[in-house]
C-alpha positions as CSV (number, residue, x, y, z in Angstrom):
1,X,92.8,97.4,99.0
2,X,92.1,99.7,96.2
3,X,95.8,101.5,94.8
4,X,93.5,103.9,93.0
5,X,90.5,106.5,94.3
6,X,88.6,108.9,92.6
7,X,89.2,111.6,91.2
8,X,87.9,113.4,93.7
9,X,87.6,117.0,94.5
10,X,90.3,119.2,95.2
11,X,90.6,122.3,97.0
12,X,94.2,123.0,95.5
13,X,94.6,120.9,92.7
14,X,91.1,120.6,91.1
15,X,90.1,117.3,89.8
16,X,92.7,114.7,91.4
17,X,93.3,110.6,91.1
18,X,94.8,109.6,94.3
19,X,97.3,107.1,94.2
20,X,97.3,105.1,97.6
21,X,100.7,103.5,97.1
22,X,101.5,102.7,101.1
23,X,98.9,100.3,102.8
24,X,96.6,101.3,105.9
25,X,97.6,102.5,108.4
26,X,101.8,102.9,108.0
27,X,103.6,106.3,108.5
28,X,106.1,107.7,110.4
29,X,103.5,109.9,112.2
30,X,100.0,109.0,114.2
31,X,98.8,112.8,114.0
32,X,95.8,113.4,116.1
33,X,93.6,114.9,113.6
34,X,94.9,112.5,110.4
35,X,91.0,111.2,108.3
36,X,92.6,108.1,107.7
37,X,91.9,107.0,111.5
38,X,95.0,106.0,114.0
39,X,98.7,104.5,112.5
40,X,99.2,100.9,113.2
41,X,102.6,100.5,111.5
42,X,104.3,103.0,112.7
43,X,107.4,103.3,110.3
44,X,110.6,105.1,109.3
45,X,111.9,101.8,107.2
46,X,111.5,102.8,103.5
47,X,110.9,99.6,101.3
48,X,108.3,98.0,98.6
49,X,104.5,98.0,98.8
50,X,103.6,97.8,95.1
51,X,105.3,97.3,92.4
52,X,105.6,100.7,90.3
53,X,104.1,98.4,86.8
54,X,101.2,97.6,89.0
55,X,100.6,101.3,90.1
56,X,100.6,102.3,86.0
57,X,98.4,99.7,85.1
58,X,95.8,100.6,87.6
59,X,96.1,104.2,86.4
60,X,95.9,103.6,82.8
61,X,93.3,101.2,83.2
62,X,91.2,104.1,85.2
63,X,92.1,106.6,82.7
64,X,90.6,104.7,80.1
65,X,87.7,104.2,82.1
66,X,87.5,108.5,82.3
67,X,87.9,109.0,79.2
68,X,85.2,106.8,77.8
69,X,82.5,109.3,79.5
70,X,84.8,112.4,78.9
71,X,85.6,112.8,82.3
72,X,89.2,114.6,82.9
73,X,92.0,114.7,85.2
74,X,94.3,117.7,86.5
75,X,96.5,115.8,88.8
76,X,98.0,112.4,89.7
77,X,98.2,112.5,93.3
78,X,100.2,110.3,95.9
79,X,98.0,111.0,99.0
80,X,98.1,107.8,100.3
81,X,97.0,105.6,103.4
82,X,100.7,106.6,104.9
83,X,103.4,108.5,104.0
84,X,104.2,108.1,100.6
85,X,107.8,108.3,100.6
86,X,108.0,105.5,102.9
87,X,107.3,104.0,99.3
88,X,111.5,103.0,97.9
89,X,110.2,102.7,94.8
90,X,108.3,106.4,94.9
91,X,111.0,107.6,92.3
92,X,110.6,105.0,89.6
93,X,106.9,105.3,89.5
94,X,106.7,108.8,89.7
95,X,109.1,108.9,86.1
96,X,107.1,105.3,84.7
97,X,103.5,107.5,85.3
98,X,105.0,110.4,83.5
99,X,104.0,109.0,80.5
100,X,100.5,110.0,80.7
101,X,101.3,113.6,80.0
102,X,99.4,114.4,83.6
103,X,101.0,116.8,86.6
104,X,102.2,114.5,89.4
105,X,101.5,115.7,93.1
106,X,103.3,114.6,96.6
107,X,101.8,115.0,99.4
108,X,104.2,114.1,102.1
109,X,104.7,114.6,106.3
110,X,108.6,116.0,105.5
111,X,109.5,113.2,108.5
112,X,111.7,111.6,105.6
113,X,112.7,114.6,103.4
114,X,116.3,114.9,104.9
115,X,116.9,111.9,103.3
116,X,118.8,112.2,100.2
117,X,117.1,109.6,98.1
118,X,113.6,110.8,99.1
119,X,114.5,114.3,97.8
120,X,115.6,112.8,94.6
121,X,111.8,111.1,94.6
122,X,110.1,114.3,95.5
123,X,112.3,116.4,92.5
124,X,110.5,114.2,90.0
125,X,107.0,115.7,91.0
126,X,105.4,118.9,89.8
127,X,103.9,119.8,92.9
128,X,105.2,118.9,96.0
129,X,103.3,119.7,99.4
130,X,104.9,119.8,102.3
131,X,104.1,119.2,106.4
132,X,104.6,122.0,109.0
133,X,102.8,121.9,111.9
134,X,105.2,123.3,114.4
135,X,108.7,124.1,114.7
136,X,108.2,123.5,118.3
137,X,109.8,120.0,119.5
138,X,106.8,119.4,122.7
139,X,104.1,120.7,120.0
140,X,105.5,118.3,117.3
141,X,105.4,115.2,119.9
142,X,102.0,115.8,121.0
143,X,100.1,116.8,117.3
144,X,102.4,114.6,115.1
145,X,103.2,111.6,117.3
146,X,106.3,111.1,115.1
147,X,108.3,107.3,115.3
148,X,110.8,108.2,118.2
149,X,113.6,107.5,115.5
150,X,112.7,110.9,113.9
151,X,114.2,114.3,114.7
152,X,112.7,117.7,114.9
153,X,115.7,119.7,113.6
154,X,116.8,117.0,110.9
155,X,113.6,117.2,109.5
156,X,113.1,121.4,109.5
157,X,116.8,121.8,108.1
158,X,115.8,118.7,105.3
159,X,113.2,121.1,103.9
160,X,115.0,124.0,104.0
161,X,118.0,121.6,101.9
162,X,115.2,120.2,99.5
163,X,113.3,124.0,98.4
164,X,117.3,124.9,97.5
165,X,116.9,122.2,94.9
166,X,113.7,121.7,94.0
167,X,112.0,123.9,90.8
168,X,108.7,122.3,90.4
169,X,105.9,124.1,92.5
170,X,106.7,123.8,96.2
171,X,103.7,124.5,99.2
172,X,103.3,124.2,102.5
173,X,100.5,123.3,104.6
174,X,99.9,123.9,108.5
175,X,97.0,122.3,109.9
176,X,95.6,124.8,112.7
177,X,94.3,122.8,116.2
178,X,92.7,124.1,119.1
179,X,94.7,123.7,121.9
180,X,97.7,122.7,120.2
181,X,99.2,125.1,118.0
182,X,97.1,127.9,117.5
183,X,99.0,130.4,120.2
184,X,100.2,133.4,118.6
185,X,103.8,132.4,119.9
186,X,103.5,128.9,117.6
187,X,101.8,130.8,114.9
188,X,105.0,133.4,114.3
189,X,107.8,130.8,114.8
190,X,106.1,128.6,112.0
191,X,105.5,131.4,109.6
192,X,109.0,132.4,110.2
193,X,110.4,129.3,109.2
194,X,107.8,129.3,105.9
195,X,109.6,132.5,104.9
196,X,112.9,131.0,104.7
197,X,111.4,127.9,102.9
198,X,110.3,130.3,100.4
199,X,106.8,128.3,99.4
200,X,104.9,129.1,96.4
201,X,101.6,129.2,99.0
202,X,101.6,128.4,102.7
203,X,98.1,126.8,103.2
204,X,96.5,127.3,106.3
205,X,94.3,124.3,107.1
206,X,91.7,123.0,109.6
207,X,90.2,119.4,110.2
208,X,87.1,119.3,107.9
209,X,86.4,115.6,108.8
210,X,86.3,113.1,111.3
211,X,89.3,112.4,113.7
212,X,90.8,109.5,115.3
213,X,91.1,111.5,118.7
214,X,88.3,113.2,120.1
215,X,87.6,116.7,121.2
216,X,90.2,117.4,117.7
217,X,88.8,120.8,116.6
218,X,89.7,123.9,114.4
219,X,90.2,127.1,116.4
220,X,86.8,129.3,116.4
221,X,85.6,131.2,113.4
222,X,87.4,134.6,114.9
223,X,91.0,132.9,115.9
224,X,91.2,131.7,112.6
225,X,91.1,134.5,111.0
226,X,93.4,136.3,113.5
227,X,95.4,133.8,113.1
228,X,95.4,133.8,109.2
229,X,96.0,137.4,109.0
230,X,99.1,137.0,111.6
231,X,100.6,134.5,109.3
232,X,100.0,136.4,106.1
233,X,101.6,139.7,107.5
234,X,104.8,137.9,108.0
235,X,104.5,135.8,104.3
236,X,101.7,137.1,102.5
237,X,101.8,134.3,99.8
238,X,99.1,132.9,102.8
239,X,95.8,130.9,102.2
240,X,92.9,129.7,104.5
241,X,91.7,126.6,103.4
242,X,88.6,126.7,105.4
243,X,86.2,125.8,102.5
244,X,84.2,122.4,101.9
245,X,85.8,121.7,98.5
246,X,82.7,120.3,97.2
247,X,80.8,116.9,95.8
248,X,82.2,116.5,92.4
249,X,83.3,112.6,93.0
250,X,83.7,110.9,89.9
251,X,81.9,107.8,89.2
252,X,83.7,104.8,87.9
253,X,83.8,101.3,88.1
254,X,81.5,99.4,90.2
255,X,80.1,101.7,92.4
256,X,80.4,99.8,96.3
257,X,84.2,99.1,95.6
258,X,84.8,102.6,94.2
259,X,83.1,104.3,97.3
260,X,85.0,102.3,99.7
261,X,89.0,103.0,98.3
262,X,87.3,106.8,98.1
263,X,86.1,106.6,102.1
264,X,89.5,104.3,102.7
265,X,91.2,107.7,102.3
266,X,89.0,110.5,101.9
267,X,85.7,110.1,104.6
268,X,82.6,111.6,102.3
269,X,79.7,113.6,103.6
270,X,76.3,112.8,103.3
271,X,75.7,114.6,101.1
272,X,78.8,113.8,98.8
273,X,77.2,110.2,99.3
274,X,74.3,111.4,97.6
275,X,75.0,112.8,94.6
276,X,77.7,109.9,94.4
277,X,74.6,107.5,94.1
278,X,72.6,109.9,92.2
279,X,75.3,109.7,89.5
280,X,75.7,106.1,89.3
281,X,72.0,105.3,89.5
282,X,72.3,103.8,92.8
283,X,70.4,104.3,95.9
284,X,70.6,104.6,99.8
285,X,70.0,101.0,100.3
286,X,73.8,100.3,99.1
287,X,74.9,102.6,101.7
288,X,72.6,100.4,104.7
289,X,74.4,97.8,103.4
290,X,78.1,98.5,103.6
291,X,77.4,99.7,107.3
292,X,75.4,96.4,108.2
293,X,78.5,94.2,106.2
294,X,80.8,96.6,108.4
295,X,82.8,97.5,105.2
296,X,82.1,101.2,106.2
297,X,80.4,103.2,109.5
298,X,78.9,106.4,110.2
299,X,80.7,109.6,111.6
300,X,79.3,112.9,113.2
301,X,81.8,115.7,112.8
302,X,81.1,119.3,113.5
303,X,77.5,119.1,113.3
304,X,78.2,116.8,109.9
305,X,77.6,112.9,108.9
306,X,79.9,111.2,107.4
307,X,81.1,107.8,105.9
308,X,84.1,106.4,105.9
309,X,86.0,102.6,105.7
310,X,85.6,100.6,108.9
């Protein structure tokens, strides 16, 4: 498994290098609409994965790589496989990568962030973005699937304890589902709780790529954007992230093992494919031959191909 993949495209941080420090598939959630495909491990138990040395050596050995064809980097983000802060060591490598002078990014579930040490972690990063789906206990069962060790209410009054504490830049990001939490009831109790959190943006989200469950949709066009402008009445620092955040991949290292760790954790379009190759001077052929290896397979979502690992 590739620690390292991109940078890729971001819709909120720009040009990002994810840092997959948990392995497939362990979290503390199995969430119905999650791109990495269904949780195998599913885990409360914090403890080692990789050793923080290893993570900084992969990433200065990649930033080298970048900056040998003058290719940049806005954020180190740990958008793993998993939940990140499963990771025990998540606060010594976030202080060790410091050294590269580059903003550090969390993106976590909040199933762990009641935890004292894991806030301690999470106050290291410069952005940290966290998990609300519901404040509803049924609704949180049934579009989280949370390990039956974890607790609604712990985990609501853990964020509220962490945003007292934490200065670096602090969002929020509710994933909108058909059928699941997109009544106007949900809607208001979760943008209540985002006003006491305080957030420097609550991002609205919908599932822009293939899901492990099927018949996992955004709500139409229309309740969307009802929806949106519910949310923003009642904290107006609101964004819709309903936007394909584009093809700007960046090509480095040998090209089938780069695309791989990027569709390990980020499934591409067809068409991101194909400028993908187009940059690296590569063809479709490499593509026919990861799906007939089985290293990766093919996806229709919403009326879109895509490519992720098998």
């Amino acid at each position: 498994m590739s620690i390292l993949f991109g940078p890729i495209p971001s819709r909120r941080l720009g040009r990002s290098l994810g840092i997959n420090n948990i392995p497939p598939k362990v979290c503390s959630y199995s969430c119905v609409y999650c791109q990495v495909g269904l949780t195998t491990h599913l885990s409360t138990e914090r403890k080692e994965f990789y050793s923080p040395m290893l993570i900084y050596t992969n990433i200065k050995d990649r930033l080298y790589e970048l900056n040998i064809k003058n290719e940049f980097v806005d954020y180190l983000s740990f958008v793993p496989d998993g939940e990140p802060t499963l990771d025990i060591n998540l606060d010594q490598t976030i202080q060790l990568v410091q050294d590269f002078g580059i903003k550090i990014a969390v993106f976590t579930n909040s199933s762990l962030i009641w935890k004292k040490e894991v806030q301690e972690a999470l106050g290291s990063a410069d952005y940290v973005s966290i998990k609300v789906d519901t404040t509803d206990e049924l609704t949180w069962r049934k579009i989280n699937r949370p390990s039956p060790k974890l607790n609604l209410n712990k985990l609501l009054d853990g964020v509220l304890e962490f945003r007292q504490n934490y200065s670096g830049k602090l969002v929020t990001e509710t994933m909108l589902i058909e059928g699941f939490n997109d009544n106007e009831d949900d809607i208001i109790k979760i943008a209540h709780f985002i006003v006491k959190v305080e957030p420097e943006i609550a991002f609205l989200t919908i599932p822009t790529r293939p899901t492990p469950e099927k018949n996992i949709h955004s709500p139409v066009k229309e309740k969307t954007e009802s929806i949106y402008k519910i949310f923003e009445s009642i904290y107006p620092n609101t964004e819709l992230l309903n936007a394909y955040e584009g093809n700007e991949f960046s090509t480095v290292g040998e090209t089938e093992k780069a695309l791989i760790s990027i569709m390990a954790v980020h499934p591409m379009r067809k068409d991101a494919v194909e400028t993908y190759l187009s940059k690296s001077n590569s063809n479709w052929d490499l593509i026919k031959k990861l799906i007939n290896e089985e290293k990766i397979k093919e996806l229709e979502y919403d009326g879109n191909t895509f490519y992720k690992k098998n």
